[in-house]
Chimera marker file (.cmm) of the C-alpha trace (Angstrom):
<marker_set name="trace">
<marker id="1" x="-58.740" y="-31.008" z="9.303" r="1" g="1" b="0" radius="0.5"/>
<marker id="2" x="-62.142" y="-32.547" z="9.053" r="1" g="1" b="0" radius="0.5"/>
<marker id="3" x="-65.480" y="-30.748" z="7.471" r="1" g="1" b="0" radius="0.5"/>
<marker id="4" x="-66.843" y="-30.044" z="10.497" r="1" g="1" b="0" radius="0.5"/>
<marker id="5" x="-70.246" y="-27.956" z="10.071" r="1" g="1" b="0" radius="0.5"/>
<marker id="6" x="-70.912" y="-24.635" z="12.976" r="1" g="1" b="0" radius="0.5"/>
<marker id="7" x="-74.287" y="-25.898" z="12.849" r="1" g="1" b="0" radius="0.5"/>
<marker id="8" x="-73.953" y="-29.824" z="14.240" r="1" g="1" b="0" radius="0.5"/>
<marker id="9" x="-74.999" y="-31.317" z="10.369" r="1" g="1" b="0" radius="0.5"/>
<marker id="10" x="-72.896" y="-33.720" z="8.422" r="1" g="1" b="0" radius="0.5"/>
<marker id="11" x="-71.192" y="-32.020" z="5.587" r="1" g="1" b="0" radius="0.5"/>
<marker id="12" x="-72.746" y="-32.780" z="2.309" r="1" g="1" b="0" radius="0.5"/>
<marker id="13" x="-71.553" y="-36.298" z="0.167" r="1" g="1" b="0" radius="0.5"/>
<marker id="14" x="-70.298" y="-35.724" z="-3.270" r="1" g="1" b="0" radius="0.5"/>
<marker id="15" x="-72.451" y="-37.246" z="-5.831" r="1" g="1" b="0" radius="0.5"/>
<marker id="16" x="-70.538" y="-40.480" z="-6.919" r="1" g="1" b="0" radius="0.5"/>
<marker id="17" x="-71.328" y="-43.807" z="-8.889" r="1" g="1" b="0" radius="0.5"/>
<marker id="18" x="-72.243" y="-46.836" z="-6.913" r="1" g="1" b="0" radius="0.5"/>
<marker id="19" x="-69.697" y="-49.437" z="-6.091" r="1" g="1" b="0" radius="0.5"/>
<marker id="20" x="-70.347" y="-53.019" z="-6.521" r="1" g="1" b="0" radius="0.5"/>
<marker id="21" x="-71.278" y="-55.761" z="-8.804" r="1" g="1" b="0" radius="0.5"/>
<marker id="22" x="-73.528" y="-55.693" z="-11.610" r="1" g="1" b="0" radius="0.5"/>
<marker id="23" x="-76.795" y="-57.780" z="-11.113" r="1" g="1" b="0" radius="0.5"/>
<marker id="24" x="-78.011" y="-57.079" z="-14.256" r="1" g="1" b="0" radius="0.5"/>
<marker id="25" x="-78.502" y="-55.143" z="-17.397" r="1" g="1" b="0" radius="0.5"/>
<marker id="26" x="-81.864" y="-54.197" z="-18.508" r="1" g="1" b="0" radius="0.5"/>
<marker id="27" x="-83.240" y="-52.460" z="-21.792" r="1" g="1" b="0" radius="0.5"/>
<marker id="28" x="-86.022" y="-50.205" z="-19.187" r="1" g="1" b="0" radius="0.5"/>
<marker id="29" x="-86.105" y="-48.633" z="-16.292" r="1" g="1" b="0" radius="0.5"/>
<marker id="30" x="-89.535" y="-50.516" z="-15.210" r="1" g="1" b="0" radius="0.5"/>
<marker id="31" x="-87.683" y="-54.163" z="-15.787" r="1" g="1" b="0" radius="0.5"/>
<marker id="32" x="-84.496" y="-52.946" z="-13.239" r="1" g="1" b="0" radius="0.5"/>
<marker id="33" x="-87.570" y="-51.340" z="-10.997" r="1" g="1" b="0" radius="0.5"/>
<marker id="34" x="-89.011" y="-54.522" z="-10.922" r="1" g="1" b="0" radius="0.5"/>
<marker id="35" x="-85.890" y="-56.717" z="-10.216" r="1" g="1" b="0" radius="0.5"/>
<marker id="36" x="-85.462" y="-54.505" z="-7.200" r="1" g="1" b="0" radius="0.5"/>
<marker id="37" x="-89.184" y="-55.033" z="-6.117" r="1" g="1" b="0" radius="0.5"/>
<marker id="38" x="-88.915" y="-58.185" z="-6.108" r="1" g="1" b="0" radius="0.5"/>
<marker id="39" x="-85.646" y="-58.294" z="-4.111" r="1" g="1" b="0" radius="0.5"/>
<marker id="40" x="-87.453" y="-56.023" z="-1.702" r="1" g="1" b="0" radius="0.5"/>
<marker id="41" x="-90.634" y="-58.769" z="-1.350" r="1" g="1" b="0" radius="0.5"/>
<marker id="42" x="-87.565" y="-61.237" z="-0.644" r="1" g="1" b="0" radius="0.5"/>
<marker id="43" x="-86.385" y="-58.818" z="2.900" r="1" g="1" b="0" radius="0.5"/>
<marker id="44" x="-83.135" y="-58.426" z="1.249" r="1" g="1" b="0" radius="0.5"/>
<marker id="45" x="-81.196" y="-54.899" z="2.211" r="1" g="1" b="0" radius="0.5"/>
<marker id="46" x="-82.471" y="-52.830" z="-0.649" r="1" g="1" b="0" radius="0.5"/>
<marker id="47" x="-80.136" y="-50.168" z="0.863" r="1" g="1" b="0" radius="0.5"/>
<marker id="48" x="-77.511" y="-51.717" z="-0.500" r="1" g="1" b="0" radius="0.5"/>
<marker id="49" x="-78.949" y="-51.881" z="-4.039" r="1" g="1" b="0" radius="0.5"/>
<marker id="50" x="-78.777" y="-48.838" z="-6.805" r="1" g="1" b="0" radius="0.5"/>
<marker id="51" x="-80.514" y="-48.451" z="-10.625" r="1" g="1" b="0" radius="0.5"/>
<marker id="52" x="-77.408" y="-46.738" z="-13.000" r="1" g="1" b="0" radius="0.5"/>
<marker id="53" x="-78.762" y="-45.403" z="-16.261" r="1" g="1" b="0" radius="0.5"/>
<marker id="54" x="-76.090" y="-45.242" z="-18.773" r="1" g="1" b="0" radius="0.5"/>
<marker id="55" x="-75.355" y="-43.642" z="-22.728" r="1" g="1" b="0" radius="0.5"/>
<marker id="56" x="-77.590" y="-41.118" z="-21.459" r="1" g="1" b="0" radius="0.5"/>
<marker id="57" x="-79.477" y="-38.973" z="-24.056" r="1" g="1" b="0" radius="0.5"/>
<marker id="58" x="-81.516" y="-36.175" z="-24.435" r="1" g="1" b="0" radius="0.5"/>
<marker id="59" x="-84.960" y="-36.255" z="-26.638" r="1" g="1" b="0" radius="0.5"/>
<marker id="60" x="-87.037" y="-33.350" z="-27.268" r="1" g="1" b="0" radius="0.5"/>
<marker id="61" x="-90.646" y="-34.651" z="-29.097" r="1" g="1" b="0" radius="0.5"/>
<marker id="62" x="-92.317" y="-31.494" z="-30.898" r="1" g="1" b="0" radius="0.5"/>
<marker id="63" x="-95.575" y="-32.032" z="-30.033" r="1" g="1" b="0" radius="0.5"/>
<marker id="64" x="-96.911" y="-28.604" z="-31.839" r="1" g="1" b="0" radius="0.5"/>
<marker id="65" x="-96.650" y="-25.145" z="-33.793" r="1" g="1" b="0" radius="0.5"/>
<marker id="66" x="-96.448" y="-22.208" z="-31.123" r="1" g="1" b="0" radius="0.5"/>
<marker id="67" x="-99.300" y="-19.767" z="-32.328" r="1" g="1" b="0" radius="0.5"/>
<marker id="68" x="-100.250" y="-16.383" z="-30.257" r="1" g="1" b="0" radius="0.5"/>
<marker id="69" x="-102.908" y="-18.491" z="-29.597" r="1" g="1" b="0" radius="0.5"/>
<marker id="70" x="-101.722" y="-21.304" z="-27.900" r="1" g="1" b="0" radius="0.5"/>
<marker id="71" x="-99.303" y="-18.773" z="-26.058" r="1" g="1" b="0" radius="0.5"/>
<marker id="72" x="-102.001" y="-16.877" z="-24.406" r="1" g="1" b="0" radius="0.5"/>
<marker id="73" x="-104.003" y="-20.191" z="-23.772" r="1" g="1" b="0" radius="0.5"/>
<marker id="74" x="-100.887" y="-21.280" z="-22.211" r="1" g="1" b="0" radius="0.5"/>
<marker id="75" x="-100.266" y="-18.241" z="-20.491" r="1" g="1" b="0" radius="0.5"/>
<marker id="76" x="-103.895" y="-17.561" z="-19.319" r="1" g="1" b="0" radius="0.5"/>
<marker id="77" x="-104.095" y="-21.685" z="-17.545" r="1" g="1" b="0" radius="0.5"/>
<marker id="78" x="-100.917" y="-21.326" z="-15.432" r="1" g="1" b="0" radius="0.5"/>
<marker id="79" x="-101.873" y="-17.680" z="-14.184" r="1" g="1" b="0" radius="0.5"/>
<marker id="80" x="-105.374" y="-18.693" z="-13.477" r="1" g="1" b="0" radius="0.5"/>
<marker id="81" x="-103.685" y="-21.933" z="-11.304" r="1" g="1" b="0" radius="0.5"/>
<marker id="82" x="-101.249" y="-19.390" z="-9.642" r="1" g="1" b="0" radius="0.5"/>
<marker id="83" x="-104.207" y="-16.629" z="-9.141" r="1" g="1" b="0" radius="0.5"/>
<marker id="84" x="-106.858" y="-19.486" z="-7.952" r="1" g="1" b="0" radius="0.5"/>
<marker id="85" x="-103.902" y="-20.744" z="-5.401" r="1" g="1" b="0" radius="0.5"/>
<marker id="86" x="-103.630" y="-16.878" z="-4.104" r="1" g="1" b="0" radius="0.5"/>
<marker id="87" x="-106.924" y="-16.696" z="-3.857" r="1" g="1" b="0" radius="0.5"/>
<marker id="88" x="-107.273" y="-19.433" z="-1.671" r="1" g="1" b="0" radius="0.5"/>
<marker id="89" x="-104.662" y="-18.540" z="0.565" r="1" g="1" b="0" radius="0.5"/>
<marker id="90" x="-106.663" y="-14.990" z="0.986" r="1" g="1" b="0" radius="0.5"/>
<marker id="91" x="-109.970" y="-16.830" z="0.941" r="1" g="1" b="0" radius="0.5"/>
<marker id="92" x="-108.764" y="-19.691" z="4.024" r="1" g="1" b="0" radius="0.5"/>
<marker id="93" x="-106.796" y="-16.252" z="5.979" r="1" g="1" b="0" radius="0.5"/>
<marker id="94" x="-109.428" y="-13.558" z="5.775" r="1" g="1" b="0" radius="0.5"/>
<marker id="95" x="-111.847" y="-12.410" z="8.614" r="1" g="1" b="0" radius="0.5"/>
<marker id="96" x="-114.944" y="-13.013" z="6.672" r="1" g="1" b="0" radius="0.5"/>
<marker id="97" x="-114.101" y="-15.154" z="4.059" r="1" g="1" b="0" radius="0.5"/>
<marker id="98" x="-116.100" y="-14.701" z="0.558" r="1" g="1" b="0" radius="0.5"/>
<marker id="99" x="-115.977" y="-17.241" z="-2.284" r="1" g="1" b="0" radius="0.5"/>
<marker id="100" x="-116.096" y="-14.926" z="-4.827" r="1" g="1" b="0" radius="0.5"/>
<marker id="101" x="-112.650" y="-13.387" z="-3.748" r="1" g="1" b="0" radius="0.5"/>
<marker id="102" x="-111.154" y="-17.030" z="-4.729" r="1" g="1" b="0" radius="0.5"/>
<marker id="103" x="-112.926" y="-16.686" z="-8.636" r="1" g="1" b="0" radius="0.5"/>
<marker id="104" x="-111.888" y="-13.294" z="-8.917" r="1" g="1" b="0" radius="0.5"/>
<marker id="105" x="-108.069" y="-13.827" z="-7.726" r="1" g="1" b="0" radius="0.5"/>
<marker id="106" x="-108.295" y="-16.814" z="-10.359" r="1" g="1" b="0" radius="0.5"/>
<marker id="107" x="-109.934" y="-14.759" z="-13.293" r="1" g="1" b="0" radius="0.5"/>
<marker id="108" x="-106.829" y="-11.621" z="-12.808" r="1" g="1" b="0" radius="0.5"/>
<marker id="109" x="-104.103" y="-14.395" z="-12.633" r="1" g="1" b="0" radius="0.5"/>
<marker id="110" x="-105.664" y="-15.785" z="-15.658" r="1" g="1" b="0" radius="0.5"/>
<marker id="111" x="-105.427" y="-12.419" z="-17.308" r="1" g="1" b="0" radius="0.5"/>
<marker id="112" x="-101.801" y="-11.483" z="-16.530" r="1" g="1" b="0" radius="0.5"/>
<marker id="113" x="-100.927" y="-15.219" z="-17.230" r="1" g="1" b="0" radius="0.5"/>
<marker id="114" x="-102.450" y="-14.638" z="-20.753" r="1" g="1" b="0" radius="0.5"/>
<marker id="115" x="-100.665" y="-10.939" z="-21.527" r="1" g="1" b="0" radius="0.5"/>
<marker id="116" x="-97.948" y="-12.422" z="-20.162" r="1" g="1" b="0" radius="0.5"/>
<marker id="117" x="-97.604" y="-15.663" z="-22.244" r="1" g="1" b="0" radius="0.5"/>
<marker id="118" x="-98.265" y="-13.174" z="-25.204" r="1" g="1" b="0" radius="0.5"/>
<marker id="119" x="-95.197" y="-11.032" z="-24.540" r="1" g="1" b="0" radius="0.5"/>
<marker id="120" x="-92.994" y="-13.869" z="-24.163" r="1" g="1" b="0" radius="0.5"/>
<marker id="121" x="-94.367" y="-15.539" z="-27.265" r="1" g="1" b="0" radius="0.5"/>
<marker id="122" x="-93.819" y="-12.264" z="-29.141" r="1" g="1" b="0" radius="0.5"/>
<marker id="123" x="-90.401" y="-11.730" z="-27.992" r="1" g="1" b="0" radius="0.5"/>
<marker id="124" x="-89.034" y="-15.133" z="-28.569" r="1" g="1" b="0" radius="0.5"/>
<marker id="125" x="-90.480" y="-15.218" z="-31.842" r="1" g="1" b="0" radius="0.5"/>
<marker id="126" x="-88.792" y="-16.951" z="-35.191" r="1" g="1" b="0" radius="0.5"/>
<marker id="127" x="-86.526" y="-18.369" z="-32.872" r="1" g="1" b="0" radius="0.5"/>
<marker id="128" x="-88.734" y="-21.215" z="-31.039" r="1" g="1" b="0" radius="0.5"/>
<marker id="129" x="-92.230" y="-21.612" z="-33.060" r="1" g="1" b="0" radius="0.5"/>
<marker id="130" x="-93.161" y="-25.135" z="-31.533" r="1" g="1" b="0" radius="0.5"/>
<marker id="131" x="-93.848" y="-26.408" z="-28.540" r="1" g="1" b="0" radius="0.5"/>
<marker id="132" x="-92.342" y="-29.777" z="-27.303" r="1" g="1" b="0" radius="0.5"/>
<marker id="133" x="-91.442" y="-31.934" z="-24.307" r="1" g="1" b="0" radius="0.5"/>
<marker id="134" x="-87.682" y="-33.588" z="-23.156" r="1" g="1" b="0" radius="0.5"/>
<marker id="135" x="-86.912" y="-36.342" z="-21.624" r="1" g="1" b="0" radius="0.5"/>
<marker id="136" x="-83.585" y="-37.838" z="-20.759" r="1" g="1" b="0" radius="0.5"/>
<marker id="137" x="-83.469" y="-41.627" z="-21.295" r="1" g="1" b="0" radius="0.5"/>
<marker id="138" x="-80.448" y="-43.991" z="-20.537" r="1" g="1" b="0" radius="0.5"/>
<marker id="139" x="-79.740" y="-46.732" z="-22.897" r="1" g="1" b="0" radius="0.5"/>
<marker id="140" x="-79.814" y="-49.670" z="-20.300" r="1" g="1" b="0" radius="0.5"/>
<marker id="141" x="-80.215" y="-49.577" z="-16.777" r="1" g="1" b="0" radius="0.5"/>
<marker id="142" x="-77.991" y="-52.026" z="-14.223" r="1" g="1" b="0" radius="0.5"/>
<marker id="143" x="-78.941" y="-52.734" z="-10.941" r="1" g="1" b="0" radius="0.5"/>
<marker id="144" x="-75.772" y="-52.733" z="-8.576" r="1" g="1" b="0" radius="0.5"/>
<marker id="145" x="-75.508" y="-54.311" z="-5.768" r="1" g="1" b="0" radius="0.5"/>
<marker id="146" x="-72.958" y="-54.438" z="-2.643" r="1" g="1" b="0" radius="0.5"/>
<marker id="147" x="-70.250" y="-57.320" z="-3.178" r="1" g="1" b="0" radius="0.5"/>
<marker id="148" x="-71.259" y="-59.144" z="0.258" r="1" g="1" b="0" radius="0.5"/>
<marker id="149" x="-75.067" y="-59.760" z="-1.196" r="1" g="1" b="0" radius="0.5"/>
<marker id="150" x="-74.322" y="-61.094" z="-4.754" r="1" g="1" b="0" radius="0.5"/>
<marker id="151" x="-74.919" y="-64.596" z="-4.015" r="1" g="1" b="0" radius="0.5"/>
<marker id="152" x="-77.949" y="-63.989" z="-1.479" r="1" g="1" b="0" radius="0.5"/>
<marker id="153" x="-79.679" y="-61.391" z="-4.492" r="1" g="1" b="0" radius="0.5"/>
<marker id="154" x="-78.825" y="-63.965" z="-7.706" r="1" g="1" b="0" radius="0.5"/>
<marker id="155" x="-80.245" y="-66.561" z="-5.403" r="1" g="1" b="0" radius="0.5"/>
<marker id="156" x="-83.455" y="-65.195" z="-4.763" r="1" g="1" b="0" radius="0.5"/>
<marker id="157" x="-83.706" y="-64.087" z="-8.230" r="1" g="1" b="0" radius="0.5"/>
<marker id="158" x="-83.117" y="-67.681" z="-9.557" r="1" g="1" b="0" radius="0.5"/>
<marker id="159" x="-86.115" y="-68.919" z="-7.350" r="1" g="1" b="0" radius="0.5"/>
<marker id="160" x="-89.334" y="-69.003" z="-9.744" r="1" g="1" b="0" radius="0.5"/>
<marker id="161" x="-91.770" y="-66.025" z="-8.889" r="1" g="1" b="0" radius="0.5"/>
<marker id="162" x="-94.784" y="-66.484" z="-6.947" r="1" g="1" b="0" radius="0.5"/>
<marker id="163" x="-97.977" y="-67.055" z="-8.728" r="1" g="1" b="0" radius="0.5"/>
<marker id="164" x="-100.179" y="-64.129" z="-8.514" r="1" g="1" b="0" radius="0.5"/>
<marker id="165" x="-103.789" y="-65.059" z="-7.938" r="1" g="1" b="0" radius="0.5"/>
<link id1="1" id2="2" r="1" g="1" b="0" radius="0.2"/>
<link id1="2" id2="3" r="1" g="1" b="0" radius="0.2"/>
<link id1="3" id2="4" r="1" g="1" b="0" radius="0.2"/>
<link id1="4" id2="5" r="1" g="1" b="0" radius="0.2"/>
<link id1="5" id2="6" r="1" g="1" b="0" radius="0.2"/>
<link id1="6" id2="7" r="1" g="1" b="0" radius="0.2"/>
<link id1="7" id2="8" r="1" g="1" b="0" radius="0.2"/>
<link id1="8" id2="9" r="1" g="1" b="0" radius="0.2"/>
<link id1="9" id2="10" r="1" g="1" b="0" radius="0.2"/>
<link id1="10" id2="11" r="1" g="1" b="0" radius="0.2"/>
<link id1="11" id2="12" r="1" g="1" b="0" radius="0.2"/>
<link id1="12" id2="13" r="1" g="1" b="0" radius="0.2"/>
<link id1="13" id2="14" r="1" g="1" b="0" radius="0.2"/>
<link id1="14" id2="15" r="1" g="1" b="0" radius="0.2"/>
<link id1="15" id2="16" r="1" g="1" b="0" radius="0.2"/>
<link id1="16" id2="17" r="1" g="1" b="0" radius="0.2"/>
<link id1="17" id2="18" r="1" g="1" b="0" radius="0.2"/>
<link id1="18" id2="19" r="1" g="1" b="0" radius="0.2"/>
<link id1="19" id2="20" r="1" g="1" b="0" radius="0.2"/>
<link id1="20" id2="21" r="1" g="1" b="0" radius="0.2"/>
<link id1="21" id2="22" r="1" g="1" b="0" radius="0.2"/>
<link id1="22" id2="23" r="1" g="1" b="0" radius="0.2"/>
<link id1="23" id2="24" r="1" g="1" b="0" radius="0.2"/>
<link id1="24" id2="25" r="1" g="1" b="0" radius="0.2"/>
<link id1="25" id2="26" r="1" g="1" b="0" radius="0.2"/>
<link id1="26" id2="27" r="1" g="1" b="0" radius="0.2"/>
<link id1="27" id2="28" r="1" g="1" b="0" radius="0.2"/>
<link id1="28" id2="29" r="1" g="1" b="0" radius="0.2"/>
<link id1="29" id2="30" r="1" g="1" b="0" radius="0.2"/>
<link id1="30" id2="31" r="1" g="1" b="0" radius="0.2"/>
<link id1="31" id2="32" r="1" g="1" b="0" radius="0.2"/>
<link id1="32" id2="33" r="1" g="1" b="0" radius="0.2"/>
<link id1="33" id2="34" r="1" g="1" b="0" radius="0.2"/>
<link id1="34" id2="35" r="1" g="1" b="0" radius="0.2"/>
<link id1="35" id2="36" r="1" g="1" b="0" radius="0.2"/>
<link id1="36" id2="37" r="1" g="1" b="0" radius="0.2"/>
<link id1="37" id2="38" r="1" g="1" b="0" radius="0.2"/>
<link id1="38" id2="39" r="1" g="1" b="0" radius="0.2"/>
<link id1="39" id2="40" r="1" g="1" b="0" radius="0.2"/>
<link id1="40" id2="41" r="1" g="1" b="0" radius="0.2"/>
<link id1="41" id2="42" r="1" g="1" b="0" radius="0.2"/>
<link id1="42" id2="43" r="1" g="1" b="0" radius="0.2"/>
<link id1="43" id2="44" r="1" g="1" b="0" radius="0.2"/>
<link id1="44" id2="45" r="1" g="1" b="0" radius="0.2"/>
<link id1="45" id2="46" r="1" g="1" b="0" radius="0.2"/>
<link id1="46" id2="47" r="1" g="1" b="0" radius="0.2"/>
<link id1="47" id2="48" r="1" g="1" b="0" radius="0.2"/>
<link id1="48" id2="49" r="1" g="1" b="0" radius="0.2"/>
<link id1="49" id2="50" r="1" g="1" b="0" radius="0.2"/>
<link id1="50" id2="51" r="1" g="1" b="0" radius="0.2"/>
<link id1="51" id2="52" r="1" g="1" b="0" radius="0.2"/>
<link id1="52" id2="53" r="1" g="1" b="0" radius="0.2"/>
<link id1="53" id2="54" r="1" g="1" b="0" radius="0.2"/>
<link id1="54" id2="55" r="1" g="1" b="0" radius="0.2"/>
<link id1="55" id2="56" r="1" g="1" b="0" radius="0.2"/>
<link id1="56" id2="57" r="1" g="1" b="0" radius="0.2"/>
<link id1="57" id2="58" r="1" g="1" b="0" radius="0.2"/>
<link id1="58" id2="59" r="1" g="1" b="0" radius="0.2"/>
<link id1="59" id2="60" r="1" g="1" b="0" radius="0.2"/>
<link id1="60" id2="61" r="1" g="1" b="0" radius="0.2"/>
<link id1="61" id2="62" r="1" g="1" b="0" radius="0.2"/>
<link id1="62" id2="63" r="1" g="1" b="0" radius="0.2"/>
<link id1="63" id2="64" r="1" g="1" b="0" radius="0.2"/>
<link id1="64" id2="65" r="1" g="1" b="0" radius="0.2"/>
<link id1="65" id2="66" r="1" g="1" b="0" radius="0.2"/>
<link id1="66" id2="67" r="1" g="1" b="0" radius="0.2"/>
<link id1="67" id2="68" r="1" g="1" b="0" radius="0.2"/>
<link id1="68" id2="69" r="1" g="1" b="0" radius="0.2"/>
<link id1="69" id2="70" r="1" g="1" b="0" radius="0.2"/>
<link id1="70" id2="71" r="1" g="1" b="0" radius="0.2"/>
<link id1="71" id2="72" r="1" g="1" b="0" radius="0.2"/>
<link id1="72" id2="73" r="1" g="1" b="0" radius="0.2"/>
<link id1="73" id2="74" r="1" g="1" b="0" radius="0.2"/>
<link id1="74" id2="75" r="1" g="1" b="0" radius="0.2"/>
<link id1="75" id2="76" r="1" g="1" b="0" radius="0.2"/>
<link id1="76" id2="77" r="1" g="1" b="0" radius="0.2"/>
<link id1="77" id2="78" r="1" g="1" b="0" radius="0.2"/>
<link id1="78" id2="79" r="1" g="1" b="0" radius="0.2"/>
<link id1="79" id2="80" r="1" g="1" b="0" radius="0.2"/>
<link id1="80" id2="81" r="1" g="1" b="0" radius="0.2"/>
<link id1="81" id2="82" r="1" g="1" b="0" radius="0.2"/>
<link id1="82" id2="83" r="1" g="1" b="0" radius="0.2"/>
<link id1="83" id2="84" r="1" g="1" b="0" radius="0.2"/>
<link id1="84" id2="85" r="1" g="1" b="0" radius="0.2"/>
<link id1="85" id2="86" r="1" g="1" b="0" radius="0.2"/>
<link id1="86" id2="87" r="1" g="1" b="0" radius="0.2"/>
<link id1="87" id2="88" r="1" g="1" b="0" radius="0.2"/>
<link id1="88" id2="89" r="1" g="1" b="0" radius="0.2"/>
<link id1="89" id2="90" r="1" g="1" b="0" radius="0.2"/>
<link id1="90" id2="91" r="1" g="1" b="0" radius="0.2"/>
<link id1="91" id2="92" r="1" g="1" b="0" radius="0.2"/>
<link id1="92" id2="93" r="1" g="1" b="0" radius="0.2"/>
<link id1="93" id2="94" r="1" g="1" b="0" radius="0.2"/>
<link id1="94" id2="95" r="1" g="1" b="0" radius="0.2"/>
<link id1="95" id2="96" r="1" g="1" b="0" radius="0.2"/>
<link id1="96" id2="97" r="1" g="1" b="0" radius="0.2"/>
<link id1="97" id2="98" r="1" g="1" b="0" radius="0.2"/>
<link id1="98" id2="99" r="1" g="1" b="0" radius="0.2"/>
<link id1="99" id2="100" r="1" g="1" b="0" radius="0.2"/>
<link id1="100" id2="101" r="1" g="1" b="0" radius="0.2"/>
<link id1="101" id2="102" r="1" g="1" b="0" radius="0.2"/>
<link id1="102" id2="103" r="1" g="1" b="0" radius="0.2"/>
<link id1="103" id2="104" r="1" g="1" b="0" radius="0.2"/>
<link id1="104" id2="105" r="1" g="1" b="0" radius="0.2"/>
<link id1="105" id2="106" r="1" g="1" b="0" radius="0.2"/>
<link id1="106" id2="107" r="1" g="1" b="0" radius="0.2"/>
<link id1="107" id2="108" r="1" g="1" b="0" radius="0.2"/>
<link id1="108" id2="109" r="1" g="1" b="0" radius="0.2"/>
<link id1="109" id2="110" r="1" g="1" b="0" radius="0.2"/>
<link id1="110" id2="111" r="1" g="1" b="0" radius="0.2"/>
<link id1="111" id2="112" r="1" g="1" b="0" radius="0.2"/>
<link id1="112" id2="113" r="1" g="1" b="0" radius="0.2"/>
<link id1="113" id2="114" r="1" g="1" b="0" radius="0.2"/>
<link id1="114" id2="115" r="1" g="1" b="0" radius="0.2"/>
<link id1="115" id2="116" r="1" g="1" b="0" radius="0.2"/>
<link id1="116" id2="117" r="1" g="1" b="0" radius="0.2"/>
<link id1="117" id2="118" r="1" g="1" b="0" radius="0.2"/>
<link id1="118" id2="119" r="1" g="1" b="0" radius="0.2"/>
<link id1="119" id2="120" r="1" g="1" b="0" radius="0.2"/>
<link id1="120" id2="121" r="1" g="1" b="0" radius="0.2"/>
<link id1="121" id2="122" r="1" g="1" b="0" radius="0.2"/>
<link id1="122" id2="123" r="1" g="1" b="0" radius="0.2"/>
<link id1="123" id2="124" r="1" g="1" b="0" radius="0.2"/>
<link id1="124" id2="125" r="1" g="1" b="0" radius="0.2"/>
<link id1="125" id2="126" r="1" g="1" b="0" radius="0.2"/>
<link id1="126" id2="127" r="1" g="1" b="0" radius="0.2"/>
<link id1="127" id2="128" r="1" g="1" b="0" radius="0.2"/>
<link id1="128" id2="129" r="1" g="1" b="0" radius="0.2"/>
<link id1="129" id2="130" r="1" g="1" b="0" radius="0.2"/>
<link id1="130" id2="131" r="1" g="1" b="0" radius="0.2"/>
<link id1="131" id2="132" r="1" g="1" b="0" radius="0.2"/>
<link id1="132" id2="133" r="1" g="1" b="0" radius="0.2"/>
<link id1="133" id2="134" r="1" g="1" b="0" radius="0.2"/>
<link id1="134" id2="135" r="1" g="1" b="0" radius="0.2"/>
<link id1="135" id2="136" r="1" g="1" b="0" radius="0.2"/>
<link id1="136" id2="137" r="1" g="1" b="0" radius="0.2"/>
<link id1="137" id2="138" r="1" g="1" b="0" radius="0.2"/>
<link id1="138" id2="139" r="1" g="1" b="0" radius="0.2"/>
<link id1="139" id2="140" r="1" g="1" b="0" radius="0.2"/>
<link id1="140" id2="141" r="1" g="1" b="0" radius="0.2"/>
<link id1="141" id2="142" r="1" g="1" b="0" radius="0.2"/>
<link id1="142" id2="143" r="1" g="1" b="0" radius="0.2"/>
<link id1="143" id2="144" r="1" g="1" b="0" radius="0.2"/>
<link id1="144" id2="145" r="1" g="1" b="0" radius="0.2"/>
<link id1="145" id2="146" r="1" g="1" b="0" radius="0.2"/>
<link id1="146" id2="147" r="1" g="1" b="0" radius="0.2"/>
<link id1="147" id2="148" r="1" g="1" b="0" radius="0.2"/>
<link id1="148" id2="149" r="1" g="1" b="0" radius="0.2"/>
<link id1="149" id2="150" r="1" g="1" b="0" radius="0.2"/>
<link id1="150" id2="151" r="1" g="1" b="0" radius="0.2"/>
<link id1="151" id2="152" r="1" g="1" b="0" radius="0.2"/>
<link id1="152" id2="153" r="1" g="1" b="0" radius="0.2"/>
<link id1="153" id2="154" r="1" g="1" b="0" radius="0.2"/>
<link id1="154" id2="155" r="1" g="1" b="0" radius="0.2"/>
<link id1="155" id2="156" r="1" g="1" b="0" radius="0.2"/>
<link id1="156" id2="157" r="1" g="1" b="0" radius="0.2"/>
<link id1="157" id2="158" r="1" g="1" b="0" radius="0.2"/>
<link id1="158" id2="159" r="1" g="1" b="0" radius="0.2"/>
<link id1="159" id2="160" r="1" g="1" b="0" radius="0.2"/>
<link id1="160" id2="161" r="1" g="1" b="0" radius="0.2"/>
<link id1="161" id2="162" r="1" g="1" b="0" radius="0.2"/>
<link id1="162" id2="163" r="1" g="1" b="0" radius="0.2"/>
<link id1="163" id2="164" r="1" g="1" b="0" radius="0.2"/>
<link id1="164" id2="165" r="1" g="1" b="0" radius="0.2"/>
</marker_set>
């Protein structure tokens, strides 16, 4: 019995590695990106081409102490982003349309933005007092390619780049 969806789509793939050879092995993400750039400029099938990160890892850089502060600062920018979106919505939808609606939507999302950043701050408390951002960064990064294009891709890559003028 086949997957066959009610609705006429294609049943979802499973996530799964690419197959194929290894190209390469690079220490960043930007040197793989730019292998497969270049294979692109070359018309080669970059369908058939994949960037695996692996040894993944997770790093968190503190970039702060949380204060109330900074948690109603916080709070008050993305409510005043959320309020000044709402208040364009109501200020491109209305009969008579008033630009002052659009400041004053921003100015009460700003304020529940900032009481709530406050709460949350005050509630979470002792157990997170910093602010900080993640990332997740692979080790190396190998560009894989399909079997029947090995020779074509390491033959274009052996050919000296074009001067750039």
């Amino acid at each position: 019995m086949s997957n066959v969806n009610p609705f006429g789509r294609k049943a979802p793939v499973q996530p799964s590695l690419p197959k194929g050879d290894v190209l390469g092995t690079y220490d960043t993400y930007l040197e793989a990106q730019k292998v497969v750039d270049r294979l692109s400029k070359s018309d080669l099938e970059v369908k058939q081409l994949a960037i695996v990160g692996n040894d993944l890892k997770t790093v968190e850089r503190v970039t702060g102490k949380l204060t109330y502060g900074r948690a109603a600062l916080s709070g008050a920018a993305s409510g005043a982003w959320l309020g000044l979106f709402i208040g364009l919505l109501l200020f491109l939808f209305s009969q008579a349309p008033v630009l002052t609606l659009v400041a004053a939507a921003a100015l009460i999302g700003a304020g529940f933005g900032m009481l709530f950043g406050i709460v949350t701050y005050s509630l979470s408390r002792r157990r997170r007092d910093f602010t900080s951002t993640h990332q997740v960064l692979a080790s190396n990064y190998q560009v894989v390619i399909d079997p029947a294009l090995t020779a074509q891709a390491q033959e274009l890559l052996a050919r000296p780049e074009p001067v750039k003028e």
